[in-house]
C-alpha positions in Angstrom: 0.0 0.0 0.0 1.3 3.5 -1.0 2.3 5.5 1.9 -0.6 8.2 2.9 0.1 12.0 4.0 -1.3 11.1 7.3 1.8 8.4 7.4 4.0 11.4 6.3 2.9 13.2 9.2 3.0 10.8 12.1 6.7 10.0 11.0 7.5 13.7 11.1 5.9 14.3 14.6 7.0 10.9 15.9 9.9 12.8 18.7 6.2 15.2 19.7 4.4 12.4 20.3 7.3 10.1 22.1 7.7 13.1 24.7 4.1 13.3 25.4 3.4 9.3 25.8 7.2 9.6 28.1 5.8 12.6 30.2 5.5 12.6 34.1 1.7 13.1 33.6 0.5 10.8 31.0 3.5 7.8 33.2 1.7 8.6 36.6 -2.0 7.8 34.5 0.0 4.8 33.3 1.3 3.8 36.6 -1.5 5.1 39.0 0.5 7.6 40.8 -0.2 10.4 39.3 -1.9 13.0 42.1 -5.2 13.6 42.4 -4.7 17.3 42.4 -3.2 16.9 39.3 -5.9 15.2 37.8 -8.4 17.3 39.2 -6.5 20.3 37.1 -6.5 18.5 33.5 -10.3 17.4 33.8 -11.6 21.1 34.6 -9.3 22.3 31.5 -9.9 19.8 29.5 -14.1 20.6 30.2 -12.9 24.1 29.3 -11.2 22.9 26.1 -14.5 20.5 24.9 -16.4 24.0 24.7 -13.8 25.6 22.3 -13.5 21.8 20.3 -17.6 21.8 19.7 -17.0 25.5 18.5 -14.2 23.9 16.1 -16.3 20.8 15.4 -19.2 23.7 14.2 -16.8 25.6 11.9 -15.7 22.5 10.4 -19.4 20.9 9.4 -20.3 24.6 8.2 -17.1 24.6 5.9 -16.8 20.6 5.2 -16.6 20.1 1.1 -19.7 17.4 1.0 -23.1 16.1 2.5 -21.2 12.9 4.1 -18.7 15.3 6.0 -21.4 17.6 7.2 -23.3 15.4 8.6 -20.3 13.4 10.9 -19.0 16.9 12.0 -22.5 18.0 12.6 -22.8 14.6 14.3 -19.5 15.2 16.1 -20.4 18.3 17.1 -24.0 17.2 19.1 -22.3 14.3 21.1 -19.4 16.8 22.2 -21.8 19.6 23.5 -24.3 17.0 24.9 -23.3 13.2 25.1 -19.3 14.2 26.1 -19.6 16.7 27.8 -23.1 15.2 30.4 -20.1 12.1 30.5 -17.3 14.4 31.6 -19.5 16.0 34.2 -20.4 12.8 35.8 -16.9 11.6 35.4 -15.8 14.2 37.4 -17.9 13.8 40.2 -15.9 10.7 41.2 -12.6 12.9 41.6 -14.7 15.1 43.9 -15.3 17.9 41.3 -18.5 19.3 41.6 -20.4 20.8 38.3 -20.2 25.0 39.3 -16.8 23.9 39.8 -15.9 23.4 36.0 -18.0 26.2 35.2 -16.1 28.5 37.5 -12.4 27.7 36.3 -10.2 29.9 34.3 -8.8 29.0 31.8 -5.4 28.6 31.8 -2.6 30.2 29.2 -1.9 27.1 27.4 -5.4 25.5 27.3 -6.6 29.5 26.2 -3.6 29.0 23.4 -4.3 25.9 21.8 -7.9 26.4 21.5 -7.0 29.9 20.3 -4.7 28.5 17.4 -7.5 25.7 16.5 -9.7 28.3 16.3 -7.9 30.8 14.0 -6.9 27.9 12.0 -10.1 27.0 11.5 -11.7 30.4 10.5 -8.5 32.0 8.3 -7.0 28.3 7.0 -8.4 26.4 4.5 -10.3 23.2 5.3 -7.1 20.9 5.0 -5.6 22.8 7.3 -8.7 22.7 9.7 -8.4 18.9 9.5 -4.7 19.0 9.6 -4.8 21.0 12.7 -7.9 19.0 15.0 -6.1 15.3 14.1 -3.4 15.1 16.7 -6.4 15.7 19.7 -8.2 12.7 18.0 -5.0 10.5 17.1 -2.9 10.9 19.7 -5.1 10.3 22.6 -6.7 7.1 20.6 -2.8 6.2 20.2 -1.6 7.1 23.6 -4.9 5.0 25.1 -4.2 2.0 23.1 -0.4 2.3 24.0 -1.3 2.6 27.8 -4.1 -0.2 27.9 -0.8 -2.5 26.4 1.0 -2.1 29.3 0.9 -4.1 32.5 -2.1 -3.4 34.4 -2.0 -1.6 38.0 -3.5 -3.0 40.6 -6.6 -0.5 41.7 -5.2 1.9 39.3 -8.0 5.0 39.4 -7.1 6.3 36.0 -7.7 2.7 34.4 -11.3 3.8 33.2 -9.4 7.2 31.5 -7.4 4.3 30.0 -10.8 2.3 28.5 -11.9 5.1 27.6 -9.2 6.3 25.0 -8.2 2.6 23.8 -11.5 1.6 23.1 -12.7 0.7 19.2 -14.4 3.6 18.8 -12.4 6.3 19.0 -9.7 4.3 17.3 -12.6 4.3 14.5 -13.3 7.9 14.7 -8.9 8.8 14.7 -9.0 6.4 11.4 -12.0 8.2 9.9 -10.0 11.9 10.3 -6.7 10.3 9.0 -9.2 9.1 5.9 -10.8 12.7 5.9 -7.0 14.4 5.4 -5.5 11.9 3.1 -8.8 12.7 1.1 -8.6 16.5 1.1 -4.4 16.5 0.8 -4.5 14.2 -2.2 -3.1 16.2 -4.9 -2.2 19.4 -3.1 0.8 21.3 -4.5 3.8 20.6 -2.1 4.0 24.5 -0.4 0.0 23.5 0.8 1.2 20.4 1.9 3.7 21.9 4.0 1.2 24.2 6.1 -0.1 21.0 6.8 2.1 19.8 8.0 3.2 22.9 10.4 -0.7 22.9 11.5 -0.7 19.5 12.5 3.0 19.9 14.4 1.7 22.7 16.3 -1.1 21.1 17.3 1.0 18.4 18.6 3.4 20.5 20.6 0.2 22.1 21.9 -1.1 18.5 23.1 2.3 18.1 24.9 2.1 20.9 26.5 -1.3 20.4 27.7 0.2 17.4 29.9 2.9 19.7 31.1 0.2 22.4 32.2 -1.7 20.0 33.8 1.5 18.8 35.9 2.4 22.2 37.1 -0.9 23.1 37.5 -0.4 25.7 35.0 -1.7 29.5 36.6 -1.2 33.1 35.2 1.7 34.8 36.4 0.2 37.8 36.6 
């Protein structure tokens, strides 16, 4: 089989991705020793990011280039705002985070910036780029998950359900349908297109790393 762009890109961003799977955060999920406090951080930001995804998931039915597309953003898009997010809330409750809680946290810099860069990807960036740029949320938490739920299990591990979760078949299904969806709309691009493909999807990478590392410093404003 002919290499795709998608296996282009995962090559490229393969030292990004080894950092975040070796990172204190995502080993202590791994191992079961990662703090609760800690924990307790990344799930109120990451509730803070799901808003500013749906908003992505919107832009990207409203500027998808067929019915077919429309319809699984659109469909994306209702089980983010609704299905997900009722899921995270009740998820949190069993690390003692109560719902005015999530809606009371401010964001922090580096959740604000990632979301900001989707964002302005999505509305000055063409829709390869869109794509290009929400993939490595998608794929490299269905990778990370499956990678995790290969490991040795820990005995009473409390993140093992966070470990279901992001191994399970169906979001490896919905990573494979987005790696199908950017092969599709990169197939024939001239190479300088190609290329801000390519920087999209690295940035959003390095954003996802440093994600983890905002969630184990507990990441404030300085000011």
């Amino acid at each position: 089989m002919a290499e795709q762009f998608t296996d282009r890109l995962r090559q490229t961003a393969d030292a990004i991705w080894e950092a975040q799977f070796q990172h204190p955060f995502v080993r202590g999920i791994a191992e079961g020793t990662l703090s609760l406090e800690r924990f307790q951080f990344w799930l109120r930001q990451d509730y803070l990011f799901l808003i500013e995804y749906a908003r992505l998931l919107a832009i990207a039915a409203a500027r998808s280039p067929d019915l077919d597309t429309i319809i699984r953003f659109a469909t994306l898009l209702k089980e983010t705002a609704e299905t997900e997010m009722n899921l995270h809330r009740a998820y949190v409750a069993e690390f003692q985070i109560r719902p005015e809680e999530l809606e009371q946290e401010p964001i922090a810099p580096s959740t604000r910036a990632y979301t900001d860069f989707l964002l302005r990807v999505a509305a000055t960036g063409d829709f390869a780029e869109l794509v290009a740029a929400l993939l490595p949320c998608m794929w490299g938490y269905s990778e990370l998950g499956q990678r995790l739920a290969e490991e040795p299990a820990t005995a009473n591990n409390r993140y093992a359900k966070w470990i279901a979760m992001y191994s399970s078949r169906e979001f490896a299904e919905l990573a494979q349908w987005c790696c199908d969806l950017l092969d599709r709309v990169a197939a024939g691009l001239p190479d300088r297109e190609l290329h801000k493909l390519e920087v999209a999807f690295l940035t959003s990478s390095r954003y996802e790393w440093q994600f983890w590392e905002a969630a184990w410093k507990m990441e404030q404003w300085p000011v």
